[in-house]
C-alpha positions in Angstrom: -23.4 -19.3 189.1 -24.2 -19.3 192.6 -26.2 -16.4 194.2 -24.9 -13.5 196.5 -26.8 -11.9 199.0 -26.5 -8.3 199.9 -26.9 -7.5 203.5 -27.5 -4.4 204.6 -24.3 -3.3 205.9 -22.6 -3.7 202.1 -20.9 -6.9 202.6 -21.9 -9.9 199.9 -23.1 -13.8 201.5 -22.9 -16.3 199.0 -26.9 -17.7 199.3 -25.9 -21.2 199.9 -23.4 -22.4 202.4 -22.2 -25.9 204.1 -23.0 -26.3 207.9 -21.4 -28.3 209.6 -23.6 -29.1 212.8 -22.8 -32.3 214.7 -19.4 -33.2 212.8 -16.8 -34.3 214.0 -12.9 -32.4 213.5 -12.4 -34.6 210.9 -15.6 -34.7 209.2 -15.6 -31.2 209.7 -12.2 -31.2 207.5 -12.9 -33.7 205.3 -16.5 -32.1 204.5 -15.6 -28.3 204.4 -12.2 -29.3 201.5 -15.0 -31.4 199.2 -17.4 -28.6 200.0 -14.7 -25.9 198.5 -13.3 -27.9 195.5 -17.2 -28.4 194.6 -17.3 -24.6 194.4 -18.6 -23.9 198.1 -17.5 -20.6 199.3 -19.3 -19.8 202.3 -19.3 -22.0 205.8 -21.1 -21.8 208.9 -19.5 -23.3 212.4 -19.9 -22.7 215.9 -18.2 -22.7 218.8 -20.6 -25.2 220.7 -19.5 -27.7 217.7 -16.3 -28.1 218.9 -15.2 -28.5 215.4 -13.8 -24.9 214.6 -10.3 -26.8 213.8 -11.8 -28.6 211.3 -12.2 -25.8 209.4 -9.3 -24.3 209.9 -7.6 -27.5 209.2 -9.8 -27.3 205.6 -9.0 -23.9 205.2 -5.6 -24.0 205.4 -4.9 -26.5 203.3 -7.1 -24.9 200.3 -5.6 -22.5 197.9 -8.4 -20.0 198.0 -8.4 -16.4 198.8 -9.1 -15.2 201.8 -11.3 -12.3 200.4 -13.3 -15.2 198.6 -14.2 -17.1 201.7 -17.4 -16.1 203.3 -16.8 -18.3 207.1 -19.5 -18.0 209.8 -19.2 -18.8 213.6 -21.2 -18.1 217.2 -21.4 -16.8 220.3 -22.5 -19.7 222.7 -24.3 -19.1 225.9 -22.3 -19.3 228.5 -19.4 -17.2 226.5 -22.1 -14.2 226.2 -20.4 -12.1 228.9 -17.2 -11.7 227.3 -17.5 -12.4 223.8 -14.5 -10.5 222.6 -12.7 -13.3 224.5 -15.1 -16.3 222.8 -14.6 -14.9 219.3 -10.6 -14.7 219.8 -10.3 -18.5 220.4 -12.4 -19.0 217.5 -10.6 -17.6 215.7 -7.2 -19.3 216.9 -9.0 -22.6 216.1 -10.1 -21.4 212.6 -6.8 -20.2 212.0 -8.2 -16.5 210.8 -7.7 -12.9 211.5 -11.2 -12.3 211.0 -14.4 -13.9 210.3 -16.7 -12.4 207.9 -20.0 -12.8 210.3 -20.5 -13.5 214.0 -23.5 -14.3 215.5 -25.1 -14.7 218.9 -26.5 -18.6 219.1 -29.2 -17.9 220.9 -31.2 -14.9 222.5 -31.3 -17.0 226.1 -33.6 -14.3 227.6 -33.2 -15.9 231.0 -30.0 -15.2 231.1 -30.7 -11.2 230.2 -27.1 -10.7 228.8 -27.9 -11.2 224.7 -28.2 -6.8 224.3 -24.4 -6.4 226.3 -23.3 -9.5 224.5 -25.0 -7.8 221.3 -22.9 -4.1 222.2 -19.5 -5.7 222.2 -20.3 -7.3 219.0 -20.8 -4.0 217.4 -17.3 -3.0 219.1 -15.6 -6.0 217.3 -17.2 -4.8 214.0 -15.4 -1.7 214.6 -12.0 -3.2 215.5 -12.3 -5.4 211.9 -12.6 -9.2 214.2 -15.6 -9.3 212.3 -17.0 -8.4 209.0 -20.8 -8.5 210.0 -22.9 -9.2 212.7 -26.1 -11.0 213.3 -28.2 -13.5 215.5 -29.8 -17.1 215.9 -33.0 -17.8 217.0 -34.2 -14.6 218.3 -38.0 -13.8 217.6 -39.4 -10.6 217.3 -38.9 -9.3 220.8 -35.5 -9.8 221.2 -34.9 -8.3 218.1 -36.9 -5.2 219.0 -35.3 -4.7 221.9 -31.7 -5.0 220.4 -32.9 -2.3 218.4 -34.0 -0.1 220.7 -31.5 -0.3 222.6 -28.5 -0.3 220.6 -29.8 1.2 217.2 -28.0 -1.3 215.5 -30.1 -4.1 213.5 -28.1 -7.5 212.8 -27.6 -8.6 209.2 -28.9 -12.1 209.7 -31.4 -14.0 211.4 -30.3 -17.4 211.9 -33.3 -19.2 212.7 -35.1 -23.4 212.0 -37.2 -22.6 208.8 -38.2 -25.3 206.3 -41.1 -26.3 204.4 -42.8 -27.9 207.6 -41.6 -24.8 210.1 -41.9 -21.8 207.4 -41.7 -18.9 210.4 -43.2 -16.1 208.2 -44.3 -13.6 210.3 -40.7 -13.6 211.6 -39.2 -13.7 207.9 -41.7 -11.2 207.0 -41.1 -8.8 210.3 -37.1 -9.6 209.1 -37.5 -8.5 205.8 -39.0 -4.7 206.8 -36.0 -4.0 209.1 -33.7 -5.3 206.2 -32.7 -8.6 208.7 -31.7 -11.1 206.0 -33.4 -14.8 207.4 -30.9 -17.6 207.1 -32.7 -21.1 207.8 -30.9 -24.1 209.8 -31.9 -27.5 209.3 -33.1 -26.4 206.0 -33.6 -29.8 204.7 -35.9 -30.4 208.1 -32.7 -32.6 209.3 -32.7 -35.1 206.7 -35.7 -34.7 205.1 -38.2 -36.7 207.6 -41.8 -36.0 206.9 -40.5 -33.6 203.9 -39.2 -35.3 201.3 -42.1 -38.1 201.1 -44.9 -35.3 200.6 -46.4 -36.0 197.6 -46.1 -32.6 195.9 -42.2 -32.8 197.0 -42.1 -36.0 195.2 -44.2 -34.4 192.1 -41.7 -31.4 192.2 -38.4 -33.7 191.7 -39.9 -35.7 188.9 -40.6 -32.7 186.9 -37.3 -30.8 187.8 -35.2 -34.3 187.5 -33.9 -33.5 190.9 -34.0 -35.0 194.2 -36.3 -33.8 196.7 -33.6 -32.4 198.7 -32.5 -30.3 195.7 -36.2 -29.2 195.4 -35.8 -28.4 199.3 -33.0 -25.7 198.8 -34.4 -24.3 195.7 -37.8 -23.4 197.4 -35.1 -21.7 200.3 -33.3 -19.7 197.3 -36.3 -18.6 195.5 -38.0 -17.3 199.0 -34.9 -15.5 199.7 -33.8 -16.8 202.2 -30.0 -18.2 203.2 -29.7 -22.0 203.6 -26.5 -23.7 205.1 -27.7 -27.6 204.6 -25.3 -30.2 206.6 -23.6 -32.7 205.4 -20.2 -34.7 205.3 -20.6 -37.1 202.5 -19.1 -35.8 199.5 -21.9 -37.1 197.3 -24.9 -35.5 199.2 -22.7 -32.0 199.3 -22.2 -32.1 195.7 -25.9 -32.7 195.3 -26.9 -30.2 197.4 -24.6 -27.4 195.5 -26.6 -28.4 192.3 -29.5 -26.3 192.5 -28.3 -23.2 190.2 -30.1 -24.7 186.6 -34.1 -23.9 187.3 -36.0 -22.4 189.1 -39.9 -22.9 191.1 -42.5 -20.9 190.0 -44.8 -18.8 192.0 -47.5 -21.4 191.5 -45.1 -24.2 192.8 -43.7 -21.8 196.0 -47.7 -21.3 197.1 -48.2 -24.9 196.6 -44.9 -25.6 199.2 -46.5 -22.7 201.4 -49.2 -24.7 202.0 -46.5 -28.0 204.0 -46.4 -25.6 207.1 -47.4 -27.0 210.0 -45.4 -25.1 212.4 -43.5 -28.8 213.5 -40.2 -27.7 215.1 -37.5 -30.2 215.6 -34.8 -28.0 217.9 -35.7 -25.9 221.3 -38.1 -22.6 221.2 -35.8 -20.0 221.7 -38.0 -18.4 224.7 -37.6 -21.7 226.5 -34.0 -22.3 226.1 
């Protein structure tokens, strides 16, 4: 059974999700109807993807609930001063009424319009467009100041975290404000400089797993959300398969010890 996370506005996030970063419509499609008959219930798009249809096309043609979906999408950059109007074409392309959460991409302080963008996301809380709210990227400043300015703390962090980018002063400052981290590119973006550790390799033999499976279950047993990408049907059926054991505390120090602070997309102060 696949575990739920409790954010801190009530609503439940399944803990692993599909992304679907740098698919194509029809990947998108193809990848999100394997994902759900494998038992996936929670996806994460974005309008910058360009493949919101996809999963609409996916989701429409599955016979699942709606009030068993968990479906994620973003804010992008340029849509920041007028969300309400980004979030109703996603939602045209997804082919929903709602989406369970929204979140800002990125913080783009240069742009200084991420704590307005931020208010009228709290708005379309309240008008039931959205189930729950939250981020990408932003480090601790930005989320201070979204704080105190607005009172309202997102339910996510969105942010790069893997075993060679493990962010934990952010995930810890997260944690005390009740900010539940979600990593991208949890798998490091297929696995380069990861999966050929020696102690990942050591990990998988002992588990009979893959080291991408060991990959996600270090993510689960930190806490922490992880939407891994992919759109072969094989590798998503792999990655859901991570619900039999479980690291120990030993093996989660031992993993601690890959960081090396290496990130593979933009600093969010820079974008």
């Amino acid at each position: 059974m696949q575990p739920i996370i409790k954010l801190h506005d009530g609503n439940l996030m399944p803990q692993l999700g599909l992304g679907v970063w740098q698919a194509s419509i029809e990947e998108t499609a193809f990848a999100v109807s394997q994902a759900l008959e494998i038992g996936y219930r929670s996806i994460d798009t974005a309008a910058i993807y360009q493949n919101e249809e996809g999963v609409g096309a996916a989701l429409q043609s599955a016979s699942i609930p709606r009030n068993e979906l968990f479906i994620t999408t973003k804010l992008w950059n340029d849509d920041q001063h007028d969300p309400q109007a980004a979030l109703e074409n996603s939602l045209k392309k997804l082919r929903l009424d709602y989406v369970d959460l929204y979140l800002i991409h990125w913080p783009k302080p240069a742009q200084d319009q991420y704590v307005d963008a931020w208010r009228s996301l709290i708005k379309m809380r309240q008008q039931g467009l959205v189930k729950s709210i939250g981020v990408c990227n932003f480090n601790i400043p930005h989320l201070q100041r979204l704080l105190e300015e607005t009172s309202v703390a997102p339910v996510i962090n969105q942010i790069e975290l893997h075993p060679l980018l493990q962010q934990r002063q952010l995930h810890a400052w997260n944690a005390t404000h009740h900010i539940i981290t979600e990593s991208w590119s949890p798998l490091a973006q297929g696995g380069e400089g990861v999966f050929d550790q020696a102690l990942i390799k050591k990990l998988a033999e002992k588990y009979n797993k893959s080291p991408a499976q060991i990959v996600l279950r270090w993510h689960l047993d930190s806490g922490l959300i992880a939407i891994p990408k992919s759109v072969t049907a094989a590798r998503i059926r792999e990655n859901f398969d991570v619900f039999d054991f479980k690291l120990d505390k030993d093996e989660l120090s031992e993993i601690a010890k890959l960081d090396i602070g290496k990130r593979l997309g933009p600093n969010p102060d820079l974008l």
